[in-house]
Structures are given as structure tokens and as C-alpha cells.
N, C-alpha and C positions, 0 to 999 in steps of 0.2 A: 527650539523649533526642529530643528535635525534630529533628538531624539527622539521626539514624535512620530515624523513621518521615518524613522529607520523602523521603530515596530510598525508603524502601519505597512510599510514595504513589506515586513518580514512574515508582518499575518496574513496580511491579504495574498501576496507573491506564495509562499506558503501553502495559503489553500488553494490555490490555479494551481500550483504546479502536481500536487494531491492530487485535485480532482480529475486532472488533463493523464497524467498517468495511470490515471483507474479504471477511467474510462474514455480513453483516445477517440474512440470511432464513431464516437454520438456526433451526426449529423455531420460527417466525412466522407467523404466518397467511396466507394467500397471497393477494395481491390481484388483484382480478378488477375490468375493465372497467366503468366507471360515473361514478364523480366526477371521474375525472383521463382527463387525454383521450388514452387510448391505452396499448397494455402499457411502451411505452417509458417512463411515467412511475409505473408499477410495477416497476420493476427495482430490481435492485441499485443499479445505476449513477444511477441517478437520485437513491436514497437516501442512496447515499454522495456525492453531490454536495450535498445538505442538511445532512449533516452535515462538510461539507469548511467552506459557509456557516456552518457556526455556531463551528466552531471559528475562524475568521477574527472575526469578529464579537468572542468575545472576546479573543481574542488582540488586536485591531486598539483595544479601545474599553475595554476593564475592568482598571483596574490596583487598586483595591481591591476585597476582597470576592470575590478572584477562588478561595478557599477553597468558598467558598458556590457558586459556577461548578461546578467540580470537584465539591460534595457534589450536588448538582442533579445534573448528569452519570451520578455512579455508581449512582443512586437510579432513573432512568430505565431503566439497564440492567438493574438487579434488578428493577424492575416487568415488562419483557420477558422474562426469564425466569420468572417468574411462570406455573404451568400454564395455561391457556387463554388463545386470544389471539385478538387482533378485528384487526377493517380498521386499515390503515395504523399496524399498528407496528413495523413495519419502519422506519418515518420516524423514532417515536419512540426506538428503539431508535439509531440512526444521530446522530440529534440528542444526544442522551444521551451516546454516544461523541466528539463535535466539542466539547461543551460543555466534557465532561472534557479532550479534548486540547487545545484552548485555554486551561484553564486554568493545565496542567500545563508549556504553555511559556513562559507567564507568568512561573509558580513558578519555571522552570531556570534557573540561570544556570551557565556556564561548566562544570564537570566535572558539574552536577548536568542540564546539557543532553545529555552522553554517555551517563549512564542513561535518560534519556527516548528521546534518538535509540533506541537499542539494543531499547530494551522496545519503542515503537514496530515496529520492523522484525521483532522476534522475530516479535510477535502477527500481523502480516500476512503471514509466510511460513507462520504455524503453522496458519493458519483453514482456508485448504484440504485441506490434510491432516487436520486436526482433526474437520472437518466430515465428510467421506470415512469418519474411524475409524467415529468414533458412531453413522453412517449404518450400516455392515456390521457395528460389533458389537451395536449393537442388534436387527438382524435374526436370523432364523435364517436360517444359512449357506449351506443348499441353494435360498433362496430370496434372497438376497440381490444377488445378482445382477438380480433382475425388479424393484426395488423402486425407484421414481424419490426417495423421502426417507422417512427412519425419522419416526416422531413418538415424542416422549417428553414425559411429562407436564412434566417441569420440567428447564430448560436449567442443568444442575448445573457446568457451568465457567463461564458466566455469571456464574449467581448468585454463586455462590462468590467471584469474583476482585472482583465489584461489592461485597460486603460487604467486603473484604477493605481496599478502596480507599474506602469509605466511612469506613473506621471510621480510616483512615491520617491522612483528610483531620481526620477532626475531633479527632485526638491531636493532627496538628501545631497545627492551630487554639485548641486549650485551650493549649498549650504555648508555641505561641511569640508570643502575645498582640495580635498585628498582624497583619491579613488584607492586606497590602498586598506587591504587589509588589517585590522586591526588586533588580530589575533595572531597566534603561532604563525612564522612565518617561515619555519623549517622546511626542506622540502619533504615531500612524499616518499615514504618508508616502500622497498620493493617490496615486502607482506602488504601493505594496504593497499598496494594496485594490483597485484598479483588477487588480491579476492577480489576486490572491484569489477577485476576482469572477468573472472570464474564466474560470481554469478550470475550475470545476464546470459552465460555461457552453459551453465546447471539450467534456467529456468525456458531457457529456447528447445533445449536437449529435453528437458519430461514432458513438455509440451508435446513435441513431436514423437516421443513413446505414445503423451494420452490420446493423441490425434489417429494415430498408429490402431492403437488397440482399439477407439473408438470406431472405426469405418473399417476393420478387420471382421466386424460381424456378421454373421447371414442372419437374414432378414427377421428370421424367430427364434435369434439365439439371445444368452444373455453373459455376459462377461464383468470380471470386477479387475478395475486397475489398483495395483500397488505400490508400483513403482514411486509414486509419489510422495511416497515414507523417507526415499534414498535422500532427499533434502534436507533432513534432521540431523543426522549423524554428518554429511559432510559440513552442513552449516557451524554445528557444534564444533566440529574440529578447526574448522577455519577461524571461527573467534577464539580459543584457546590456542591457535597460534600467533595471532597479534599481540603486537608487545602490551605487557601491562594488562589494565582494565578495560580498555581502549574496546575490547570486541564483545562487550557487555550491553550494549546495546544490539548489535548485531542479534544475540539472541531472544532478545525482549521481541525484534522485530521476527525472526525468525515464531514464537510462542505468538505472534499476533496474525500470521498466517495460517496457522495449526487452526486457532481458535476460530477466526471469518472464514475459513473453508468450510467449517465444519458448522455454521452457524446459519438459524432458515431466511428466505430471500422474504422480502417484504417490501411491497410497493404502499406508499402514502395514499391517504385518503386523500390529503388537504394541506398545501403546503406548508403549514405553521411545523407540522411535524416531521420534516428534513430539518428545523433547528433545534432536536430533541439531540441528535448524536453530537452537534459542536457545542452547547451547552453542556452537557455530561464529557465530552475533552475537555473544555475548559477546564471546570470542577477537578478535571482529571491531572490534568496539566500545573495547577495551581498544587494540590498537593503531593504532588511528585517532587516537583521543586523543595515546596518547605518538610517534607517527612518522608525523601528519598529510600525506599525500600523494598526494589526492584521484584528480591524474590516471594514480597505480600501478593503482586498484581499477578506475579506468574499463578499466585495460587487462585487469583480470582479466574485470570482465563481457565485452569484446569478445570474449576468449577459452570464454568460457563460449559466447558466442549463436555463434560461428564453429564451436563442436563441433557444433553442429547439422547439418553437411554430412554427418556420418556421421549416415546416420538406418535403414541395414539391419541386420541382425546379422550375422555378431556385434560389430561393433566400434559398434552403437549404442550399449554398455553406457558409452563413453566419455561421451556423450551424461548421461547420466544417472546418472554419477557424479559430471560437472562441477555437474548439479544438486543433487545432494545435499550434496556436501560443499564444490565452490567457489563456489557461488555467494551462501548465507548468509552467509559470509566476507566474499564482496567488495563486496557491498550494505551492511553493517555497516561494516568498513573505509570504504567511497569517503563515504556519507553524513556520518560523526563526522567523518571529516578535513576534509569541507566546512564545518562549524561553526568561529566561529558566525555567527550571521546574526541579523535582527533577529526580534523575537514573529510577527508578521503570514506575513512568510516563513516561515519555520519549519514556524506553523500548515499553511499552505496545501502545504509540500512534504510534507510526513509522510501528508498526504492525500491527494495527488498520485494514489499507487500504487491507491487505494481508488476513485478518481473515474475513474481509467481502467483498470477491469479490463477490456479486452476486447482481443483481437487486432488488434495495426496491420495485421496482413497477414494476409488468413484465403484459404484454398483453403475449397469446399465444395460439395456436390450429390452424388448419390448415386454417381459415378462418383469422389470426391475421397476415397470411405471405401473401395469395391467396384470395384477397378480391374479392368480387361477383361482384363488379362496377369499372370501370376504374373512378381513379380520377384526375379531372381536375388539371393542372397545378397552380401553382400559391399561393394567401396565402385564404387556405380551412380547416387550421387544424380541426382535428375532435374533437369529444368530448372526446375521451380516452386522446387527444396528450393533450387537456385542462387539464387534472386533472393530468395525470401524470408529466407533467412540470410545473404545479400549483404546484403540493405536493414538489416537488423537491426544486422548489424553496422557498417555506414557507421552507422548513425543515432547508436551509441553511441560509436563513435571522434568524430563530430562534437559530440558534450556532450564531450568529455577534450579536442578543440579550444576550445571555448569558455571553459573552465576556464582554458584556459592563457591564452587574449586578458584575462578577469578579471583573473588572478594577475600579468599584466604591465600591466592598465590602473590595475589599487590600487598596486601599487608603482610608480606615475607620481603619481598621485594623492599618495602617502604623501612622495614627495620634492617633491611641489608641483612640475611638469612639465604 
């Protein structure tokens, strides 16, 4: 019975804490300028960097009692869903979900890590689309279009998945009579907090460049950010300095940011189809585990961010098929074949995807929406779509490099060489 409801905790806890870190601010109070110095530390990204910090935190420091972590966790996110909402809980809410995922990599060990990886990545492919549905079906339709966010009294998938994961937590806990960890219970390497720390640190910091260069525009100017390339190469180098294989996931997670940045935004017609991306994780997930081969799935995301050179019709649809159907896949696959790795890692890669929601490479100004020439139909990519699907793609062939320097430094390591 307890290992039951331990995956139920781990998929369901899993997908809340995903989707709460993807997308924090759906139907939260909106912060406004005053205590914290600047919109930049009203963001998403800022939030999800708080909670990227707490999920480290336990991961890095709590091996008993980390039930009680996890119950805390799912109890914050049900208070956010909760109807009315005040300043900064957004933070709360984010925190709430880092708590819960650090505990729950605690909890994982070995196949019970490929349900967490999996539910993880569901919930953060599913929050944007998710958010998008709720946003237009709560509207009325000839108005929904004009409407910057629905408000609804009470955030009912929230809530729902928090009780769901509370009540998980505290069956395994009557049940299996030991709140202790059941994996490595070493402590925390100063490399795996030392990154932990850096990223929320990296993804607050380009933020506030993209933020920077975004509202540095006059009014009919147009500008492109690049700055957001500089993530690749530190990320890389931060996983190759973790001991072992251990930061091989790091970069699986890192190559799944590359690939959703660069990938088209798409809102559902009809609910059935927000379970088209955690169907294809699963699938993804499952065979990751049984035919682990990290750097196959980096070649499918490269292929995915490379369809992006068709960006006209009609052959954008390739574009945006790759989105829908390969690229849940090969995020699900590349991540589980990277495992495992240690708690502290883990924590920090899962959150990776939440800390850096923003475009490495953005075009923008009112000439980058309203071009001065109609363009022709067909394949005409321009020179911007050249480099910025060029960059995307080098960045993710250079994680499926990385991988492989790992995968050849641990089996030097492993014959003592």
C-alpha cells in the first residue's frame, strides 16, 4: 500500500510542483512596485528562482522529516489557490512548489526517480497551455481575445492536485513509519550547492538584462537580445565541474530550454488536448528508463529547434508539429536517460526549465511584429530566423557534446584511469 501511494505522491506532487513553477502567477495577485526593488523582482522568474532556492535547500540539507517538507509544500499551494489573494504569493506559491520538489527527490530513488523526472516535465510543459485554456474558456469568447488574464475565484487544478499530494504524503507517512530518506544520505557536495546557488542567480540576472533591453526601446525602434546564449556555455561548464556523471542531467535540462524557448506558443482548442504532452512524457519517460541514451533525445530536441527555419506557411505546420508531438517526447526521454544523479542536482535541474523561462534570443520592437513588406509564402526564412535557429541549435548539439565528454570521463573514472 505505501508503494502505491509513494508514486502516487511522486507523480501527482511532481506535476503541481512543474506546473506551479511554470507558471506561478496564474490567478495571484499581481505585484506592483514598492518593497522589492524593481518589476524584475516581481516576475515569474524571479519567483521561480525562490523556489528553484528552496527546493535545493532541501534537497541539499533534509534527509529526515522530509515527508513533513513535501506536506508544507502541498499545503502552501492549496492556500494559493485559495480565492482571494494578496502581495507576494506568487513567492509563496513557488516556494510551496521547491519545498514539495525537494522533497520528492529525496523521496526518489532509482525507477521511483523516472516517475518524478516525468511528472516534473509533464506539469511544465502543460502550465502554459493550461493557463492559456482557463484564460479563454473562462472568458466569453467574442471577448476573449481583448482580455490580458481571466480571474477565477478559486484556482480548481491547484487545488485539487495539492490535496491530492497532501493527502498522498501523509498515507505514505502513517504507512511506512519512517520519514527518512531512503537514498544516499551523504551530505551535499560544496559543487552541487555552489551551482544550485548560481542558477537562480544566472536566470534572475538575464532576466533583468532581457527586461533591460526590452523597455530600453523608443517607441519605432527594434532591437534583438543575445545575451541569453551566455546560459549555455556557463551551464555547460557548471555540469562538467560536478563530480562524476552526476551533472548530466543538468544538461539534458539545460538542451530543454534551448529547445521550449525556441518552440511556437499554442493555446488548446479543447481540453482533451493538454493530455497530448503528459501522454507523449510518459512514452518518453518509460523509454528513457528501459534504453537510457541521453545523447539520441539531445538529437531529437536539435531537430525539433532546427524546424524552426521553416517559419512561413505552409510548411510552418512542420514547425509546430515538431512541437506538439516531438518534442514532449524528447524532453521526457533525454532527462530520464540522464538519471541518476545525486538530490541537490536533481533539485536544481528540474528547476532549471522554471528559472529560465525567457528567450536566449529575442527579436523585438514594433517593426519585429509589423514588418514594412508582406512576405512571400513558402521557404524564405530571413536572416534573423538564420541565426537565431542557428544559435539554438549549436547550443543544444553542444549539451549532446558535453554528454558525451561525461559519459567518456565516468568510464575513465569507473576503470580508475
Amino acid at each position: 500500500m505505501a508503494s502505491i501511494f509513494r508514486y502516487v505522491l511522486l507523480a501527482v506532487g511532481g506535476f503541481t510542483a512543474g506546473l506551479v513553477l511554470a507558471a506561478p502567477s496564474v490567478d495571484t495577485y499581481p505585484l506592483g512596485d514598492g518593497l522589492l526593488p524593481g518589476p524584475v523582482f516581481t516576475s515569474d522568474v524571479a519567483a521561480a528562482a525562490a523556489g528553484a532556492l528552496a527546493a535545493l535547500a532541501v534537497a541539499a540539507a533534509i534527509r529526515r522529516r522530509v515527508l513533513a517538507a513535501a506536506l508544507v509544500g502541498a499545503m502552501a499551494v492549496a492556500v494559493v489557490a485559495l480565492p482571494g489573494g494578496w502581495r507576494f504569493d506568487v513567492y509563496v506559491a513557488t516556494i510551496g512548489a521547491g519545498l514539495l520538489l525537494g522533497a520528492l527527490v529525496v523521496l526518489g530513488a532509482e525507477k521511483l526517480h523516472t516517475a518524478l523526472a516525468g511528472a516534473v516535465v509533464a506539469g511544465l510543459l502543460t502550465a502554459e497551455p493550461l493557463a492559456q485554456f482557463r484564460e479563454l474558456d473562462s472568458a466569453p469568447q467574442r471577448y476573449a481575445s481583448y482580455l490580458a488574464a481571466s480571474v477565477q475565484p478559486v484556482n480548481a487544478v491547484w487545488l485539487s492536485l495539492a490535496i491530492v499530494t497532501a493527502v498522498a504524503a501523509g498515507v505514505v507517512a502513517l504507512t511506512a513509519g519512517n520519514d527518512t530518506a531512503p537514498v544516499d544520505a551523504s551530505r551535499a557536495r560544496g559543487r552541487e550547492v555552489a551551482v544550485g546557488i548560481g542558477v537562480p542567480i544566472l536566470g534572475v540576472g538575464l532576466y533583468w538584462s532581457f527586461h533591460h533591453a526590452l523597455f530600453a526601446l523608443d517607441d519605432f525602434g527594434e532591437g534583438r537580445w543575445l545575451w541569453g546564449l551566455v546560459a549555455v556555455p556557463v551551464l555547460i561548464v557548471a555540469a562538467l565541474w560536478l563530480r562524476g556523471r552526476t551533472g548530466t542531467v543538468l544538461l539534458a535540462t539545460t538542451a530543454m530550454v534551448v529547445a521550449v524557448g525556441g518552440a511556437v506558443s499554442w493555446s488548446p482548442a479543447a481540453w482533451p488536448a493538454l493530455l497530448i504532452a503528459p501522454a507523449l512524457v510518459a512514452v518518453g519517460a518509460w523509454l528513457g528508463r528501459r534504453r537510457p541514451m541521453p545523447v539520441v533525445g539531445v538529437g531529437l530536441l536539435a531537430l525539433v529547434a532546427a524546424s524552426g527555419i521553416v517559419d512561413r506557411p505552409p510548411w510552418d505546420n512542420v514547425n509546430f508539429a515538431a512541437t506538439i508531438l516531438v518534442l514532449p517526447f524528447a524532453v521526457a526521454y533525454t532527462i530520464v536517460a540522464s538519471l541518476p544523479s545525486t538530490a541537490p542536482v536533481a533539485a536544481t535541474s528540474l528547476a532549471l526549465p522554471s528559472v529560465l523561462a525567457l528567450p536566449l534570443v529575442a527579436q523585438f520592437g514594433w517593426t519585429a511584429y509589423t514588418p514594412l513588406t508582406d512576405d512571400a509564402a513558402g521557404w524564405s526564412p530571413g536572416a534573423w530566423t538564420w541565426t537565431s535557429v542557428g544559435a539554438s541549435t549549436a547550443a543544444i548539439l553542444a549539451c549532446g557534446a558535453a554528454m558525451v565528454w561525461l559519459r567518456h570521463r565516468g568510464t575513465s573514472e569507473d576503470i580508475g584511469t
